[in-house]
DRENDO-875153 format. One record per residue (C-alpha): residue number from 0; x negated, y negated, z negated. Coordinates in Angstrom, 3 decimals, padded with zeros to 6 digits. Each point is the difference from the previous one (the first is absolute). Layout:
N
   nr         u         v         w
  NUM         X         Y         Z
...
END
This chain:
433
   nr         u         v         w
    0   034.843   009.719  -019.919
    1   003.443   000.714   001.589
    2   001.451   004.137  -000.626
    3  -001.041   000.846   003.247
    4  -003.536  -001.527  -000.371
    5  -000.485   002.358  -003.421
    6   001.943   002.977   001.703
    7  -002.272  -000.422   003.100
    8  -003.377  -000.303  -002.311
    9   000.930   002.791  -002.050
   10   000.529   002.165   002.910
   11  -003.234  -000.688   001.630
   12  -001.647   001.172  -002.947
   13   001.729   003.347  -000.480
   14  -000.571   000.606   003.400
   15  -004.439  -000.573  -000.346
   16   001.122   002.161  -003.211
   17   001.462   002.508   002.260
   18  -002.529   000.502   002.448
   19  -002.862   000.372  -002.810
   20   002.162   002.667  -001.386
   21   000.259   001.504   003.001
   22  -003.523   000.132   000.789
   23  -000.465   001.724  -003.223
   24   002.426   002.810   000.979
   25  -002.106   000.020   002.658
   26  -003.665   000.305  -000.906
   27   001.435   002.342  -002.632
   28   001.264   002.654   001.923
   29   003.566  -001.360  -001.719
   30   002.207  -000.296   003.614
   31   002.164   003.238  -000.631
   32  -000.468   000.533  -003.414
   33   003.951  -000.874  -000.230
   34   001.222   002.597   002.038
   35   003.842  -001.201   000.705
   36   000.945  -003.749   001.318
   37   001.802  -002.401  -001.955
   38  -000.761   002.229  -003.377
   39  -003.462   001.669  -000.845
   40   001.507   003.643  -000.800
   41   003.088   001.804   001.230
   42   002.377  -001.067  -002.507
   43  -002.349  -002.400  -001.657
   44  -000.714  -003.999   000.440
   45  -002.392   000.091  -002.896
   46  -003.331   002.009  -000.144
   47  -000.161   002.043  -003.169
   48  -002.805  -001.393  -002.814
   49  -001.606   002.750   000.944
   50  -000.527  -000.478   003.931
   51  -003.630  -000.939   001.321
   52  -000.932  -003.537   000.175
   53   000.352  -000.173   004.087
   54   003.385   001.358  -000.263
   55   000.505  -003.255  -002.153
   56  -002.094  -001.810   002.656
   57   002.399   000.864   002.189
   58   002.898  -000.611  -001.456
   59  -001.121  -003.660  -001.293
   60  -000.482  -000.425   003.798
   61   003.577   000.999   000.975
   62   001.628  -002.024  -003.031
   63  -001.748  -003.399   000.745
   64   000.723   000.212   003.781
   65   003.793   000.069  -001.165
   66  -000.785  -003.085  -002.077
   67  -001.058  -001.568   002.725
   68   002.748   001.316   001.967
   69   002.507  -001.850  -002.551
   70  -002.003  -002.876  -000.144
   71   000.039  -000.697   003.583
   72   003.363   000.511   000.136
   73   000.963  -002.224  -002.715
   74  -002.183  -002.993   001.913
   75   002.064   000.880   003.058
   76   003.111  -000.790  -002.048
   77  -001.353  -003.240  -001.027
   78  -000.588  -000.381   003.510
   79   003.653  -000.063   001.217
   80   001.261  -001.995  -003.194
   81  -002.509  -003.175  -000.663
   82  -001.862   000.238   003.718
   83   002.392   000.990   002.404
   84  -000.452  -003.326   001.799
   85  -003.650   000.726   000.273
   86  -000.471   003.188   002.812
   87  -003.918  -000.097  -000.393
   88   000.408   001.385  -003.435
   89   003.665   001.789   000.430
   90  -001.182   002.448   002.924
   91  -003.423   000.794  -001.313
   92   001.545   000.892  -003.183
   93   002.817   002.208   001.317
   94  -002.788   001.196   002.517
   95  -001.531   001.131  -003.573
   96   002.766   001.998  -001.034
   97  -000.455   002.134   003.681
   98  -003.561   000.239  -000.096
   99   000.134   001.659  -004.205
  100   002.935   002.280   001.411
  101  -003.079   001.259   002.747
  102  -002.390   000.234  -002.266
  103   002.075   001.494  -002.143
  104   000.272   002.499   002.885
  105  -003.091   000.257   000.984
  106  -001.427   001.190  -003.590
  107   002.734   002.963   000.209
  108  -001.072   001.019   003.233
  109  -003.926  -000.341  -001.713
  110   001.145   002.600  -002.417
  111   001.370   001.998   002.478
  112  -002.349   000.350   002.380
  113  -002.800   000.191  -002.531
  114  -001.697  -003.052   000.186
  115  -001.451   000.344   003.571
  116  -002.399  -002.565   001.676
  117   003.159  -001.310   002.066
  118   002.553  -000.900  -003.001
  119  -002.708  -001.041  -002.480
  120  -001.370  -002.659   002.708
  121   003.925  -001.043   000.694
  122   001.049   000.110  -003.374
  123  -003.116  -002.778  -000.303
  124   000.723  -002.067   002.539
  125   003.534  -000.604  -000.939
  126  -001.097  -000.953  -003.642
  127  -002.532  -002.474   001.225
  128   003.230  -001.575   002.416
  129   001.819  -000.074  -002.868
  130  -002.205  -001.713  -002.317
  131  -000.486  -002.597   002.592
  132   003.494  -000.274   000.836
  133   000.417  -001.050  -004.317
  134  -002.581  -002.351   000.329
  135   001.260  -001.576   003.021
  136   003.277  -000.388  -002.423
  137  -001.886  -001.507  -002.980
  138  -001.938  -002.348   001.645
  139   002.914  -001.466   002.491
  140   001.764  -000.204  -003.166
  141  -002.287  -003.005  -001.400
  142   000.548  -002.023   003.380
  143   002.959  -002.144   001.050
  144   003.174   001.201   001.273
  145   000.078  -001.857   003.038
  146  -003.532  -000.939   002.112
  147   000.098  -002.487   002.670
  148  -002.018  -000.931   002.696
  149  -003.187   002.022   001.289
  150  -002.550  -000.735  -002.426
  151  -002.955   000.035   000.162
  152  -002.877   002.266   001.568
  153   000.709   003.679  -000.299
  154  -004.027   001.047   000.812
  155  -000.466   000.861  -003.633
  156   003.127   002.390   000.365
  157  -001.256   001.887   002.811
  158  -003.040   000.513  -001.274
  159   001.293   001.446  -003.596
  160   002.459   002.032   001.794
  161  -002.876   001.522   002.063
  162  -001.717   000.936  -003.291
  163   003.167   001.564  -001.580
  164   000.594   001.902   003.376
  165  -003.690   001.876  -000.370
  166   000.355   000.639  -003.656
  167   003.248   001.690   000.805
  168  -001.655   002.211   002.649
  169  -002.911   000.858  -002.614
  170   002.502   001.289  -002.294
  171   001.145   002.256   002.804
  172  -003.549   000.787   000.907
  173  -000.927   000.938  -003.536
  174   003.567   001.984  -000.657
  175  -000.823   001.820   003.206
  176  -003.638   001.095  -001.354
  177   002.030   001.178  -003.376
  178   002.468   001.797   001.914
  179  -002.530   002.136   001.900
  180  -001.910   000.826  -003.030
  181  -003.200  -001.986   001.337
  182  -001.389  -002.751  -002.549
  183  -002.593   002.235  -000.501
  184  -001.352   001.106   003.395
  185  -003.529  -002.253  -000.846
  186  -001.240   000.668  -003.541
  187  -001.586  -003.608   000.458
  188   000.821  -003.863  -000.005
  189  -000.148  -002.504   001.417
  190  -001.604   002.520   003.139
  191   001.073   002.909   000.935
  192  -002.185   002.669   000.029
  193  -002.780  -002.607   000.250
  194   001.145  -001.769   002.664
  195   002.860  -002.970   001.031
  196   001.110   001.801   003.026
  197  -000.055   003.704  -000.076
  198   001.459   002.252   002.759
  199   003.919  -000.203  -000.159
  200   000.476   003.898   000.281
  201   003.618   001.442  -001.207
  202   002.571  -002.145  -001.651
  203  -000.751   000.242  -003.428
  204  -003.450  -001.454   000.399
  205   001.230  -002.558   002.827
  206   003.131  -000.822  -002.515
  207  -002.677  -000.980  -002.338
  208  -002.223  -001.938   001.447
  209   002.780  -002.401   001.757
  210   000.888  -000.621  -003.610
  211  -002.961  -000.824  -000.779
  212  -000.830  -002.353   003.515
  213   003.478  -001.671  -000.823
  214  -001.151  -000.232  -003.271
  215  -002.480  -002.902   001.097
  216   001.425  -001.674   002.749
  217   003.072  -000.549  -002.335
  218  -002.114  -001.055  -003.223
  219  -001.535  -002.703   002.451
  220   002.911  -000.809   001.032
  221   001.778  -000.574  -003.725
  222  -003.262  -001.770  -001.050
  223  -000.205  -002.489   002.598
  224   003.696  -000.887  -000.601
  225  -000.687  -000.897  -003.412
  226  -002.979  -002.358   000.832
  227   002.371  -001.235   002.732
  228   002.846  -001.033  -002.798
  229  -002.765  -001.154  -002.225
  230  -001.160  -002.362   002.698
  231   003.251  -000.700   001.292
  232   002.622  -000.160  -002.241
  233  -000.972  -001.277  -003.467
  234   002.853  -002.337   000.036
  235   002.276   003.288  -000.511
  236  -001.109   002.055  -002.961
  237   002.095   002.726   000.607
  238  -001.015   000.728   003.281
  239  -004.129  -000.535  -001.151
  240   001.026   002.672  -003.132
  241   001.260   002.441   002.325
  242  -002.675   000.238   002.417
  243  -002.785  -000.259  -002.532
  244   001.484   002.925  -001.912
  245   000.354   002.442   002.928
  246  -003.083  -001.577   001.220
  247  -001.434   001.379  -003.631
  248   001.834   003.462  -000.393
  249  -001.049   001.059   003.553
  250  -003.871   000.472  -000.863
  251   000.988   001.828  -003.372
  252   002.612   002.073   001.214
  253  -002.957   001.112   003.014
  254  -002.079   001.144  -003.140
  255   002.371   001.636  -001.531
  256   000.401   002.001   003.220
  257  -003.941   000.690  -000.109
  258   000.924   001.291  -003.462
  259   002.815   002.848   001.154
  260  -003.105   001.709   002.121
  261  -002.639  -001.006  -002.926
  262   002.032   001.474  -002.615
  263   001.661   002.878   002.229
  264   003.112  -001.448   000.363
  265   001.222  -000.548  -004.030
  266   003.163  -000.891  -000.555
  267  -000.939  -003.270  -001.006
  268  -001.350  -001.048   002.801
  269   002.769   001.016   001.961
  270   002.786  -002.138  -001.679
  271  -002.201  -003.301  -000.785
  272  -001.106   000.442   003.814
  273   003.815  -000.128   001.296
  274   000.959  -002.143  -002.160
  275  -002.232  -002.415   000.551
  276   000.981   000.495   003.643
  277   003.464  -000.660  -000.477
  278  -000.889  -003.210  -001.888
  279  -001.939  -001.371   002.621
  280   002.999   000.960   002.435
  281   002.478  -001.987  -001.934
  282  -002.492  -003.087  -000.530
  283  -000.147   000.148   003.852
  284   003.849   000.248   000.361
  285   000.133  -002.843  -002.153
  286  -002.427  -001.859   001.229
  287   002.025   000.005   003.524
  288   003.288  -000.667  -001.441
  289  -001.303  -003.094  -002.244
  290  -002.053  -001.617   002.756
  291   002.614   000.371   002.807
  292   002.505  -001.723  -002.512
  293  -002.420  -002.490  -001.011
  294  -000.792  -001.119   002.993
  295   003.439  -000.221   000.924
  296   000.803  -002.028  -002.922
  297  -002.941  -002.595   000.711
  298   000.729  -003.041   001.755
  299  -002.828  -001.423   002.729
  300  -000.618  -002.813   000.603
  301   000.334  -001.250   003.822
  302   000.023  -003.635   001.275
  303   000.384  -001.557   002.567
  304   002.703   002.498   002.207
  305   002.323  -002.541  -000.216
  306  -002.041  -002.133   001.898
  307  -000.622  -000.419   004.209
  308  -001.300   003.123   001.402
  309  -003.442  -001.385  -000.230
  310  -000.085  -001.537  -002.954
  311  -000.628   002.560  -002.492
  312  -001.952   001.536   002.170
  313  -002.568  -002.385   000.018
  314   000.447  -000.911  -003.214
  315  -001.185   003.850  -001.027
  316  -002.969  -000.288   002.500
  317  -001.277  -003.305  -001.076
  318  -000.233   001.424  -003.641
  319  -001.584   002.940   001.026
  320  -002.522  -002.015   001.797
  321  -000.594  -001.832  -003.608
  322  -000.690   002.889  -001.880
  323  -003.374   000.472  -000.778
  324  -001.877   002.700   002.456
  325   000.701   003.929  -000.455
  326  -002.266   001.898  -001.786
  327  -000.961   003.316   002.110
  328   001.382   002.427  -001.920
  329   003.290  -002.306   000.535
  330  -000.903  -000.231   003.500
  331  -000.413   003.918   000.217
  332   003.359   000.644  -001.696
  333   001.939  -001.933   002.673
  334  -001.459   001.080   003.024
  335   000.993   004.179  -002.150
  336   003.292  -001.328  -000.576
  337   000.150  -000.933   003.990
  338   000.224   004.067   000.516
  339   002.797   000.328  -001.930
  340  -001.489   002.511  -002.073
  341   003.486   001.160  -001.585
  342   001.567   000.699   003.089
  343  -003.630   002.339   000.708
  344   000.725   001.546  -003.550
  345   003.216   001.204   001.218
  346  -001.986   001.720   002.992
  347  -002.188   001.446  -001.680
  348   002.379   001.879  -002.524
  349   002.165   001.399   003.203
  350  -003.169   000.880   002.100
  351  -001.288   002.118  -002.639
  352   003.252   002.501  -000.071
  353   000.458   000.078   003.527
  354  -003.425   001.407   000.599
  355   000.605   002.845  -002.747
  356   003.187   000.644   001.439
  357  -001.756   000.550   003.437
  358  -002.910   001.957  -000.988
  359   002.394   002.300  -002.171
  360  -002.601  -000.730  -003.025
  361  -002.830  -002.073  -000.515
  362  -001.739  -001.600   002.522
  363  -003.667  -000.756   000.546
  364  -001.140  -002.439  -002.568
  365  -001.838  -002.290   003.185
  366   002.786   000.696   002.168
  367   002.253  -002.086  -003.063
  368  -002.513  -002.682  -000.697
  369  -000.286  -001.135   003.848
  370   003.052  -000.030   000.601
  371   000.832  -002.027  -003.180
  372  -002.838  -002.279   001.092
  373   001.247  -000.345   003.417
  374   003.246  -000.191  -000.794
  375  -000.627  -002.878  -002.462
  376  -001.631  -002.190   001.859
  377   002.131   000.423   003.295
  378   003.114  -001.187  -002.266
  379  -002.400  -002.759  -001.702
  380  -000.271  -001.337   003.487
  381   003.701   000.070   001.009
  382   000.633  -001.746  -003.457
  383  -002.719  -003.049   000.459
  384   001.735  -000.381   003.790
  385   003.091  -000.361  -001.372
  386  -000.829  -002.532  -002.678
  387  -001.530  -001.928   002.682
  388   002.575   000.145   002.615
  389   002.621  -001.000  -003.097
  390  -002.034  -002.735  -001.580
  391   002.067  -002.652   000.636
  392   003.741   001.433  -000.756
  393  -001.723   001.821  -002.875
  394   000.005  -003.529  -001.909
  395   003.623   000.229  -000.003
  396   000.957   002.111  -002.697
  397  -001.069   000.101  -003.408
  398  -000.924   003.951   000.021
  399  -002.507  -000.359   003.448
  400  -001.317  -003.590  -000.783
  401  -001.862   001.396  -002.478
  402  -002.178   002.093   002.655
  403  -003.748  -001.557   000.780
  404   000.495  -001.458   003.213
  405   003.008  -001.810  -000.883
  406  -001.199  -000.788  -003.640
  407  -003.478  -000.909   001.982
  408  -002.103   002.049  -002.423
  409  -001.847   001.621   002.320
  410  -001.404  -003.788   001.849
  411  -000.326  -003.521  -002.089
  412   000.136  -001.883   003.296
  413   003.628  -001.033   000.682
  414   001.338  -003.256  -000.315
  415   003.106  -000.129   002.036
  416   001.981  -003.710   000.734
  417   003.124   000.154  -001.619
  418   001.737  -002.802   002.604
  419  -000.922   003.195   002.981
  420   001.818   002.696   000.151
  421  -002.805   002.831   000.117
  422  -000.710   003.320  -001.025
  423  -002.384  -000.175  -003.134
  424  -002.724   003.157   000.030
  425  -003.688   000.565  -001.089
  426  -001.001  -000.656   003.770
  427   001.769  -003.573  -000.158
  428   003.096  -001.916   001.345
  429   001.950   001.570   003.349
  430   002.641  -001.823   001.274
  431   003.227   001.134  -000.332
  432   003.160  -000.557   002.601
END
């Protein structure tokens, strides 16, 4: 390992250490048992022997966030004197020092204002960036300085950055339901109150059970990207131990959760709940950084372009007319993957917001679901029109050659002259000017 590779490691882990501590001071009632900001007592860094153990709590929490405050400022000077040729680790680290010094900040201004909902949700949120910001550090770190060419497919990418994107907003979600004082609105679990959907009346009880919704969708989510990268990616372990673990710590972290209403919030619960939360985040964050640069880093293999328009052209459509016929659920896939369903994902996550802007709250729980629905399949449409309009320059390029009309997975009936100069697709040879 290079310095900045052990710097960068050992400043990811304070930082996990760091938020657990934090969560202590915060199931404990700990957040202002330091009364003054950098020191603990007017006059006094140190706590007597004396003091109560969340005064200690406290100050534990304030002395390892300056660790981690010289740690990351000792990988930004390794930074400027053994990477300074390499900006996708210099600016993220220096970006490092900025976000501590705001954090930093923001805990003060916790203290201050007595830990309301507002800060404590802030001061959150700008931990979890920062632990992702490290890892994006440490795991750059391992690839090589200089990447050419466009790799391969980024589809894996998207997908793991989707997952990381909902975990984050499930942190905020479950800091929000903290803040306002509401994990225990439903003495129950998994329902609430004995049922999945009770009335959403006040914030506190509509705080809750959004955490609870986004509690699912997202644990579906993390799952299926593990079996994904199981399926998909065994030829990179790192990516495959990523995803599995998050895919792992998601259902026992949503125990634990049960466990803060089962046990009336102890302050066990509380810490291994967020902490596990934060370790699933930074698996995610991870899991994004190591898969974009993998695939960057991996070579594809594409033959023929150097040949007569046609040629390779053919060439791909004769073999896919060798291969042996497509088993339904193959079929079934292509004719999904004709919708485009990432671009519908996208959709879906800004539709949502919009309509809760509009309604100034929640709106009807139908009203959502049709025009999800609807809105789904109009786009699904629009997508499979495109890919058939495109067919033919889609075989092109190495990222939209891939798709199922121009890979001719969704159709095992094209055999296309290579001598002609045609259009190869599913519904056979056009001619081409």
């Amino acid at each position: 390992m290079t310095r900045l590779q052990k710097v960068a490691a050992a400043t990811v882990v304070t930082t996990f250490l760091l938020v657990v501590i934090g969560v202590i001071v915060r199931s404990t009632d700990s957040g202002v048992a330091c009364p003054t900001w950098p020191g603990c007592f007017p006059g006094q860094f140190l706590p007597g022997l004396d003091a109560a153990p969340n005064v200690w709590f406290d100050w534990l929490h304030r002395t390892t966030a300056v660790i981690v405050g010289l740690l990351v400022l000792a990988m930004a000077g390794l930074a400027l004197l053994d990477h300074r040729d390499r900006p996708s680790i210099l600016w993220p680290s220096l970006a490092a020092v900025g976000l501590v010094g705001f954090q930093a900040w923001l805990g003060r201004e916790t203290v201050r204002l007595g830990n309301t909902g507002e800060s404590v949700t802030a001061h959150l949120a700008t931990a979890m960036a920062l632990v992702a910001l490290l890892v994006f550090v440490l795991a750059r770190s391992w690839f090589p300085a200089r990447i050419g060419g466009r790799g391969s497919s980024q589809r894996f990418t998207l997908l793991a950055t989707f997952a990381a994107a909902t975990t984050f907003a499930l942190l905020l979600f479950g800091s929000h339901v903290t803040a306002l004082n509401a994990a225990l609105v439903f003495p129950d679990w998994p329902l609430m109150n004995g049922s999945v959907a009770p009335p959403l009346a006040g914030d506190m009880v509509t705080a809750h059970v959004l955490h609870r919704w986004v509690a699912v969708i997202v644990g579906l989510i993390v799952v299926a990207i593990a079996v994904v990268a199981w399926r998909t990616q065994r030829d990179h372990p790192p990516i495959v131990r990523l995803a599995v673990l998050a895919g792992v710590l998601f259902p026992i972290q949503a125990a634990v959760g049960g466990a803060q209403v089962l046990t009336r919030l102890a302050p066990w619960t509380q810490t291994l709940h967020l902490a596990l939360g934060a370790f699933i985040w930074g698996a995610l964050a991870g899991l994004v950084v190591v898969s974009y640069y993998t695939a960057r880093t991996t070579a594809i293999a594409v033959y023929g372009d150097a040949e007569p328009g046609g040629d390779s052209r053919a060439r791909r459509a004769n073999e896919a007319a060798d291969r042996k016929p497509a088993t339904a659920g193959e079929t079934i896939r292509a004719y999904v993957a004709l919708t485009k369903p990432r671009i519908i994902e996208l959709l879906l996550v800004t539709t949502v917001p919009a309509m809760v802007l509009a309604q100034r709250g929640i709106p009807r729980l139908d009203l959502v679901w049709w025009t999800l629905l609807g809105g789904s399949l109009a786009a699904g449409s629009a997508n499979a029109i495109n890919c058939y309009l495109d067919r033919d320059i889609d075989e092109l390029m190495a990222r939209t050659r891939r798709r199922p009309l121009p890979a001719h997975e969704s159709s095992q009936k094209t055999r296309c002259c290579s001598a002609s100069r045609s259009a190869c697709s599913p519904l056979g040879c056009s001619s081409r000017s």
